[in-house]
C-alpha positions in Angstrom: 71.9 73.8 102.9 74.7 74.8 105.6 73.7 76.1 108.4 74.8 79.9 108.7 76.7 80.8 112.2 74.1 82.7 114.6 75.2 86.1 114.7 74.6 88.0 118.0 71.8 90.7 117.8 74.4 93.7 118.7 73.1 96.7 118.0 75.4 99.3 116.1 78.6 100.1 118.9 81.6 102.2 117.7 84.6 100.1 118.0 87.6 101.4 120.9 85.1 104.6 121.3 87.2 105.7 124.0 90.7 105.1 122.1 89.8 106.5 119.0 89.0 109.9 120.8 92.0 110.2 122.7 94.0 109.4 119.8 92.2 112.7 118.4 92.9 114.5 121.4 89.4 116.5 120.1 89.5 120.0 121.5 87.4 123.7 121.3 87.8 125.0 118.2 89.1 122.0 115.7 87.9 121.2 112.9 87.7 117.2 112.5 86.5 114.4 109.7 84.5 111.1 110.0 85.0 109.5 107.0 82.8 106.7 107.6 79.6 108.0 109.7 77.5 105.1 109.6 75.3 105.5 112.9 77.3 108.0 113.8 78.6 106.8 117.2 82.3 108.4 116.7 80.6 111.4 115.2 78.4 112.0 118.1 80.9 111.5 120.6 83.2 113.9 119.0 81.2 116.5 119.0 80.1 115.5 122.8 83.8 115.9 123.4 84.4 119.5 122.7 83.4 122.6 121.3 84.5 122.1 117.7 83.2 120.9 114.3 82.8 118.0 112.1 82.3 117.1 108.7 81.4 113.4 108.3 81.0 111.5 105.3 79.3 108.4 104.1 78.6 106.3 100.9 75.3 105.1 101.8 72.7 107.2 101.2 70.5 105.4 104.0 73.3 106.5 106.6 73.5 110.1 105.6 69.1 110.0 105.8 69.4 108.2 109.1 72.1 111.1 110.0 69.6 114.0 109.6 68.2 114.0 113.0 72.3 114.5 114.3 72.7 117.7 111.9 69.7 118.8 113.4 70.6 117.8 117.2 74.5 119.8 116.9 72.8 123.0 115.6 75.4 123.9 112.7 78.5 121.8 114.1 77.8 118.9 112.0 78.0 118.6 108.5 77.1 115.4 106.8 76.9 114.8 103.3 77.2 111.2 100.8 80.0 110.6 99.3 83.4 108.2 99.4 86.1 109.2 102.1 88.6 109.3 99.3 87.1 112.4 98.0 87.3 113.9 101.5 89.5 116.9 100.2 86.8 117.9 97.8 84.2 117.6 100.3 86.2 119.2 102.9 86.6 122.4 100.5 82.8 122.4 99.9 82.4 122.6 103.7 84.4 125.3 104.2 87.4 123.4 105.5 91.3 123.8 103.7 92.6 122.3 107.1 91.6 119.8 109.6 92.9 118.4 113.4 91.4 114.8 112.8 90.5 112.6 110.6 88.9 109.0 111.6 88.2 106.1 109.5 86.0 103.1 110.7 86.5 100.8 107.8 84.4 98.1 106.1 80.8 97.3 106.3 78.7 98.6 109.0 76.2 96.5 111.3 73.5 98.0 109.8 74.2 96.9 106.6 75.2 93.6 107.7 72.2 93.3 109.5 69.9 94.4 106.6 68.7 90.7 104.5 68.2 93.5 101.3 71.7 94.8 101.3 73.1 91.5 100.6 76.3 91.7 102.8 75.7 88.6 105.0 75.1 84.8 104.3 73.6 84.5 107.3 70.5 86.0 106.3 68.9 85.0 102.9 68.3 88.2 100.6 69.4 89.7 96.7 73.4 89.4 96.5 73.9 92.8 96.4 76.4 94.1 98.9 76.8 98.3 97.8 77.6 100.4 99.6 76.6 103.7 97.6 73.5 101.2 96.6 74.9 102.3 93.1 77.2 100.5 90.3 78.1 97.0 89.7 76.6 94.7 92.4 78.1 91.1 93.7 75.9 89.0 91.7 76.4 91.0 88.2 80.5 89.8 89.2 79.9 86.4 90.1 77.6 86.3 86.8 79.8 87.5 84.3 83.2 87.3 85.5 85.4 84.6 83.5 86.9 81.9 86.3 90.5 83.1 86.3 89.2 86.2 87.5 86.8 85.3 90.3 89.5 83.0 91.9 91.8 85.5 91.7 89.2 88.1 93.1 88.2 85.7 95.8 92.1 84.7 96.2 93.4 88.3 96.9 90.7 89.8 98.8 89.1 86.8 101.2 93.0 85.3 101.4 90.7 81.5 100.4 93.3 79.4 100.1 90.8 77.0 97.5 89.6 79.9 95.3 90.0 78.1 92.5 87.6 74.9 93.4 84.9 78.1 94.7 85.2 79.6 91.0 84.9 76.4 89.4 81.7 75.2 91.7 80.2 78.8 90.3 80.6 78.5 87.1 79.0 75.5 87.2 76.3 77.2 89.1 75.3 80.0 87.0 75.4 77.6 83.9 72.1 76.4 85.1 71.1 79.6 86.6 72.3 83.1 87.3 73.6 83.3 91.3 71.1 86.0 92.6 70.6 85.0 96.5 73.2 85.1 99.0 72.2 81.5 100.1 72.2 80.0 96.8 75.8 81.8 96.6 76.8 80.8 100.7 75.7 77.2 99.8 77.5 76.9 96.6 80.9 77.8 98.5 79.9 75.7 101.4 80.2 72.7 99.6 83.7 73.6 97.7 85.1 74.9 100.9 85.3 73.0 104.0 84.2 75.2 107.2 87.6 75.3 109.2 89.8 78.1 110.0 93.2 78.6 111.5 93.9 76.4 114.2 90.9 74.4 113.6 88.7 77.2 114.5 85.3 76.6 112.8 84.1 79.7 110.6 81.5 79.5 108.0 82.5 78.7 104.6 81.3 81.4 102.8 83.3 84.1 104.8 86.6 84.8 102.9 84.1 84.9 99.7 81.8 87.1 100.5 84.3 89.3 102.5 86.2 89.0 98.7 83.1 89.9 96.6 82.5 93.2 99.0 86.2 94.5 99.0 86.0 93.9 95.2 82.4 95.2 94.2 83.5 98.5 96.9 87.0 99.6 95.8 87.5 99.0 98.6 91.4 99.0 98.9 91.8 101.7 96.4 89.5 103.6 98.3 91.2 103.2 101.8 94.8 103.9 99.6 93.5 107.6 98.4 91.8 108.0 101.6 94.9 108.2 103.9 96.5 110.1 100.8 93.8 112.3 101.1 94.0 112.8 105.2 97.8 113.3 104.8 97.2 116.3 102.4 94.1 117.3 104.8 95.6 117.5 108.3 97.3 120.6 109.7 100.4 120.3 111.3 100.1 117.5 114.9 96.8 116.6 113.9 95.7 112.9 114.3 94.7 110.3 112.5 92.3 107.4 113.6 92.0 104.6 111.5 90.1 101.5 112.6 89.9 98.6 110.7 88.1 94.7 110.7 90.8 92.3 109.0 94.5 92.2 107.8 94.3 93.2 104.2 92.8 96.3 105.1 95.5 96.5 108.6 98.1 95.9 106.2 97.4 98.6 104.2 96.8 101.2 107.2 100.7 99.7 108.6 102.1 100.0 105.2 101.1 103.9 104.7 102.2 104.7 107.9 105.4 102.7 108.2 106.4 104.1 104.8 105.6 108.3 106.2 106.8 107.4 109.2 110.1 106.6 107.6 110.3 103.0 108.8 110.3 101.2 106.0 113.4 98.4 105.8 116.7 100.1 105.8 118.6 99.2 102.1 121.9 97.4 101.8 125.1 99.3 103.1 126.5 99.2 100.3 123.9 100.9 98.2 124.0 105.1 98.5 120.7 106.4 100.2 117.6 106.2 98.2 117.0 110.1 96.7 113.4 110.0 96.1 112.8 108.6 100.5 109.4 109.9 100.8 109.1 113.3 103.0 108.3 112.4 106.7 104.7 113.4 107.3 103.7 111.3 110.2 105.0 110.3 113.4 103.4 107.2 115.4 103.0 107.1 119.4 103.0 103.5 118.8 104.5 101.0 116.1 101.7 98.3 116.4 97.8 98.4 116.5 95.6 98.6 119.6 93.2 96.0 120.3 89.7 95.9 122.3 89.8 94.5 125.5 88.1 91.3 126.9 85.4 93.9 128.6 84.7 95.4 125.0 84.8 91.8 122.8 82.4 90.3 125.9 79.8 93.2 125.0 80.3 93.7 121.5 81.4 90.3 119.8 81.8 91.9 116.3 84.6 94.0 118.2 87.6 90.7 118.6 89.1 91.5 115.1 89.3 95.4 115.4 93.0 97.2 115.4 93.2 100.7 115.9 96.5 102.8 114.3 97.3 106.4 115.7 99.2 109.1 113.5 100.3 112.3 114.1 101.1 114.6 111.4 103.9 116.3 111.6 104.7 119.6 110.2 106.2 118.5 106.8 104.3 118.8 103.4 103.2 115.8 102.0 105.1 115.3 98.5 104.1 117.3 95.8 102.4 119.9 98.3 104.1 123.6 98.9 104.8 124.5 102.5 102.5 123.8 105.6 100.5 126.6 106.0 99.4 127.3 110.2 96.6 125.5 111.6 93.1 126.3 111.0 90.3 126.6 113.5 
């Protein structure tokens, strides 16, 4: 068996804290969305900030039980309920909300959930192959069980970005044809030994990292989910409100850039020959910035998990998304 990479004992820290809520610019009287509360670090610390009121959101129903001492601490300011971020405008109506100044979006798997053997998120840590979020639906091992091989290469292909995703489906197949994969070491060591444990520029990773990073995006919704949810924040925020989004790898970067870029209006200009496109999306967002932040050395030296974060800013601007009557004044 491969030996799994020691992961630092870090307890949960929110990511470019201090960014995140000046990108927000939080003030008295706004109305602002976590759509990811987790621990509820950025929650806390937006509600520290100023005299105003959140809604946060999560999928896991541990999170929002862990979250009921905060509701409790913010007398009536917070309101926390389970759910998926892409249903934020739903949840935002039950709340009493038709408007909001920010939105922020911490995306991926939390530490507690990493940290946890039961959840199955980690092969560093031996426990059922689970990796749910809302601890509901199809888990990883009922995919690597019963999906044909095609299928799990090209799940492990688009969402890990493992170059040999075929030679990992084939080694599980193989595996489950004796027994069913139900462990996440039985599943870490089966990739081990059709992957060999070297990154980009030789940098040594553990073998099992695009795949089970694959398996969680996959068995989540994970891109889906992040698509509607900035859909969902663009209908959501009131006119120069902000958006936070911070995210852990380049699919889900990519994604963030792509949405922005494309309301920012800066996607590639067409040939000069060709008449302007009619249906150019409306421009809803305007960016302080055109590339992500990143944590400092300080920040990565305290809080290891932090060296892949990027941050992207957005300010609404006063334009309707498409498809959505005029913006109506900003609610308090």
């Amino acid at each position: 068996m491969i030996a799994a990479p020691h992961i630092p004992d870090v307890p949960h820290v929110p990511v470019m804290l201090d960014e995140v809520l000046q990108g927000l610019a939080v003030r008295d009287g706004g109305v602002y969305l976590d759509g990811t509360f987790g621990a509820g670090g950025y929650a806390k610390a937006i509600l520290e900030a100023a005299d105003c009121r959140l809604i946060a959101i999560d999928r896991d129903p541990d999170a929002v039980a862990a979250g009921a001492a905060a509701v409790a601490e913010f007398d009536g300011r917070l309101t926390l309920v389970q759910g998926r971020f892409s249903e934020m405008g739903q949840l935002a109506a039950d709340a009493g909300a038709s408007q909001l100044q920010g939105v922020t979006l911490d995306l991926g798997v939390s530490s507690m959930q990493l940290d946890q053997a039961g959840r199955g998120f980690s092969f560093s840590v031996d426990g059922p192959l689970d990796m749910r979020m809302s601890q509901a639906g199809e888990s990883a091992a009922d995919v690597v069980n019963s999906r044909e091989q095609d299928e799990l290469a090209d799940i492990i292909y688009h969402y890990g970005d493992e170059r040999r995703s075929r030679a990992v489906a084939r080694a599980i197949i193989r595996a489950r044809e004796t027994a069913p994969i139900e462990r996440t070491s039985t599943l870490a060591d089966i990739v081990a030994k059709a992957v060999r444990a070297t990154g980009k520029g030789g940098k040594r990773i553990h073998p099992a990292t695009r795949t089970f990073q694959a398996l969680r995006i996959y068995v989540n919704s994970e891109i889906e989910e992040l698509r509607q949810g900035l859909a969902a924040a663009e209908r959501l925020l009131a006119p120069w409100g902000w958006l936070a989004v911070v995210s852990f790898h380049s699919l889900e970067d990519r994604e963030v850039k792509q949405f922005l870029s494309e309301r920012a209006g800066l996607r590639p200009a067409g040939s000069r020959h060709r008449p302007p496109s009619e249906d150019q999306r409306p421009i809803t967002f305007q960016l302080p910035r055109r590339g992500a932040t990143k944590p400092g050395a300080t920040e990565i030296a305290a809080n290891p998990r932090a060296r892949s974060a990027r941050l992207r800013l957005a300010q609404r601007t006063e334009v309707p998304a498409a498809g959505l009557g005029p913006a109506v004044g900003v609610a308090s």
